[in-house]
Residue, then its C-alpha position, 0 to 999 in steps of 0.5 A: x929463310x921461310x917457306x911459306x906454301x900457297x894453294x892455287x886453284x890452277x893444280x889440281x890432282x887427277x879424280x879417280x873413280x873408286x867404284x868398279x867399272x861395270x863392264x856390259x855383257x855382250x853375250x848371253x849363256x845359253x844352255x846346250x845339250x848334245x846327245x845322240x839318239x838312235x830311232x827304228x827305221x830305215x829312212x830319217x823322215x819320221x824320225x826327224x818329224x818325231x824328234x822335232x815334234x818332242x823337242x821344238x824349235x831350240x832343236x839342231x839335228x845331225x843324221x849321223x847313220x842309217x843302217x839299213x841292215x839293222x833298220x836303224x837311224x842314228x841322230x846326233x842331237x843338239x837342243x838349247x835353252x834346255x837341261x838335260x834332264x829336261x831333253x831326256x825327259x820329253x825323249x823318253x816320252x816321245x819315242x817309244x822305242x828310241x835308244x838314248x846314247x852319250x848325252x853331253x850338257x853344256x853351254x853356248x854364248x849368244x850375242x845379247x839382242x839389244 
């Protein structure tokens, strides 16, 4: 007896892809600082004004204590799409007589704007 192999057109074995699968990122990385600040003062008005003023809209502010006896107003800040070089930085030559506290640098994903 004799094997004889035949080909036909009607098998055909699965294609795989070789390349990787590029995978879309869906969010961006954005940078975050977190640092606290304390500014002279018995009212959060002008030290919120003044911390807006240096540090633009990529700023979130928390007034974490006033301290009347003391007359000091103390921030939790959050800025992003900033080092944190750059946020002490346009602090220390905005507010005079501010006192940088712990100072956090870190990041946030944001979903992509397609």
């Amino acid at each position: 007896m004799m094997l004889t192999s035949v080909a036909t057109s009607q098998i055909s074995a699965p294609r795989t892809s070789r390349e990787p699968r590029i995978r879309r990122r869906t969010h961006v990385v954005v940078p975050l600082v977190i640092i606290d600040v304390t500014v002279p003062g018995t009212s959060s008005a002008s030290g919120r004004r003044a911390l807006h003023a240096a540090l633009g809209d990529d700023l979130r502010l928390y007034v974490v204590t006033v301290d009347n006896q003391h007359e000091r107003v103390g921030f939790r800040v959050e800025v992003t799409s900033r080092s944190l070089d750059d946020v002490i930085g346009l602090l220390t030559a905005t507010l005079d007589r501010a006192t940088l506290g712990r100072a956090q640098a870190t990041v946030i994903r944001r979903p992509r704007d397609y």
